[in-house]
C-alpha positions in Angstrom: -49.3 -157.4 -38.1 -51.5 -155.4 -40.3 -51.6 -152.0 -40.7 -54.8 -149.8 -41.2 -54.7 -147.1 -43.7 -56.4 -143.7 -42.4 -59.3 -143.6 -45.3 -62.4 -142.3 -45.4 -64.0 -138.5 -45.6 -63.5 -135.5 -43.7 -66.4 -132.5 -43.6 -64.5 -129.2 -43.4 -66.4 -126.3 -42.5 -64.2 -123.9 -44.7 -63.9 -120.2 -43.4 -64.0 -117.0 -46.1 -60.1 -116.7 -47.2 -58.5 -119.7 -48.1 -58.7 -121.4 -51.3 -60.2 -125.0 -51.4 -57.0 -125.9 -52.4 -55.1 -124.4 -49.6 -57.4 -126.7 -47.2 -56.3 -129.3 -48.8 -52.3 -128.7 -48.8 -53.1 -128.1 -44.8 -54.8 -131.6 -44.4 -51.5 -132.8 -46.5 -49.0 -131.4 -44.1 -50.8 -132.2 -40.9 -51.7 -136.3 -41.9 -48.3 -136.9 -44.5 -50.8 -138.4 -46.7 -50.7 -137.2 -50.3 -53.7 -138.6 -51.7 -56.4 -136.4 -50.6 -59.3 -134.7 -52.8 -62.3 -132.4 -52.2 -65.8 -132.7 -54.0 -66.1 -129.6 -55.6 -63.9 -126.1 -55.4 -65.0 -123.3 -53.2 -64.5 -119.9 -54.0 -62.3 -118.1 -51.4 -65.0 -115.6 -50.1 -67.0 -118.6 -50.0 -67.0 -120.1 -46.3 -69.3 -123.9 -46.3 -69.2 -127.7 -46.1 -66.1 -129.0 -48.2 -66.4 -132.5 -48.2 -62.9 -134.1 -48.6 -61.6 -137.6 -49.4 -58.5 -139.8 -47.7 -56.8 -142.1 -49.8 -57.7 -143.7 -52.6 -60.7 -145.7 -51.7 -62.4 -142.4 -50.7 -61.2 -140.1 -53.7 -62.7 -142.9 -56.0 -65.9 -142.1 -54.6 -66.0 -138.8 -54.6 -68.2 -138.4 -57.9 -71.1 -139.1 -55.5 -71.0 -136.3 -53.4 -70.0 -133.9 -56.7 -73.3 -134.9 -58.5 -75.6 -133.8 -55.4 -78.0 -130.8 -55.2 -76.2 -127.7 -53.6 -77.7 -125.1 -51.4 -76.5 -121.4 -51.7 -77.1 -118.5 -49.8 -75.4 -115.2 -50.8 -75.2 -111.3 -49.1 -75.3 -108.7 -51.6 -74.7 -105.3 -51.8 -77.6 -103.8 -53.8 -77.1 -100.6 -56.3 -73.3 -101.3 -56.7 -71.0 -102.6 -59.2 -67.3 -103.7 -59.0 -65.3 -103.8 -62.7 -64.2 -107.5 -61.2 -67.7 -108.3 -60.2 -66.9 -109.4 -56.4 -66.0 -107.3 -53.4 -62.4 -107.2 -54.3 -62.8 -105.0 -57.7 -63.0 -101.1 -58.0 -66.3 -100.4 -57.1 -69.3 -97.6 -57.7 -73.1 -97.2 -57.4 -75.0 -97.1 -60.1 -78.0 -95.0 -61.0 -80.9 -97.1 -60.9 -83.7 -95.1 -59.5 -86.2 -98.1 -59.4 -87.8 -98.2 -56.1 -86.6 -101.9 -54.4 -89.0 -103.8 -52.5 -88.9 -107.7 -51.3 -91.3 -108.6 -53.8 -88.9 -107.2 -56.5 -85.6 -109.0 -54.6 -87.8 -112.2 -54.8 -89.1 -112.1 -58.4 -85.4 -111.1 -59.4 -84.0 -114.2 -57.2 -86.1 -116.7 -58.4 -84.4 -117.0 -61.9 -81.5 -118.0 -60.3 -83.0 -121.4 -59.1 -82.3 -124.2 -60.8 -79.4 -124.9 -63.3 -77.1 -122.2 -64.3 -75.4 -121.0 -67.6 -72.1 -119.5 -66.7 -70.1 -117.7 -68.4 -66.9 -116.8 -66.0 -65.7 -113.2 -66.3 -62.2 -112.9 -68.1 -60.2 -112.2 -64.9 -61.4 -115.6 -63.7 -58.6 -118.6 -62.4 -60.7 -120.7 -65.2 -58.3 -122.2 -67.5 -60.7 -123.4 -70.0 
């Protein structure tokens, strides 16, 4: 008698709060299988798709799903500042006394279409 492997890819709608990594001990725990991956870290206020791969067929391909075109959409809070630059830090309004309109939002927006230069802050879980 054969047995049939659970394998495959599970789409996780992740909530704001837990790391992408503590989705993925869960998903260990409740299925006993250890060899489970995700295609791409979220950030915990982050909530969105977190596409995760079962067993080692799946995790093999999960390069395919890294490489594709993301889609973002952000709240901010505008005229404030945090000294960790997210919700979480010590934060204060600043004194910009330019008027905001939608146009400005826009033009301002736009230059964060497209391929990104980041440089994370030095607080940052970035090892490297």
């Amino acid at each position: 008698m054969e047995t049939r492997k659970n394998t495959g890819f599970l789409l996780v709608n992740k909530p704001s709060g837990p790391t992408s990594h503590d989705i993925i001990d869960k998903l260990r725990r409740i299925t006993g299988i250890k060899k489970i991956g995700h295609a791409g870290t979220l950030d915990p206020f982050a909530s969105g798709l977190l596409i995760v791969a079962v067993e080692r067929e799946a995790t093999r391909e999960i390069n395919k799903f890294v490489k594709l075109d993301k889609v973002y959409t952000a709240e901010l809070k505008l005229g404030a500042i945090s000294d960790t630059h997210d919700r979480e830090g010590r934060q204060q309004t600043t004194d910009n006394r330019q008027q905001t309109t939608i146009r400005r939002v826009k033009k301002i927006l736009e230059k964060f279409i497209g391929k990104q230069a980041q440089v994370p802050p030095m607080f940052s879980a970035k090892k490297v």
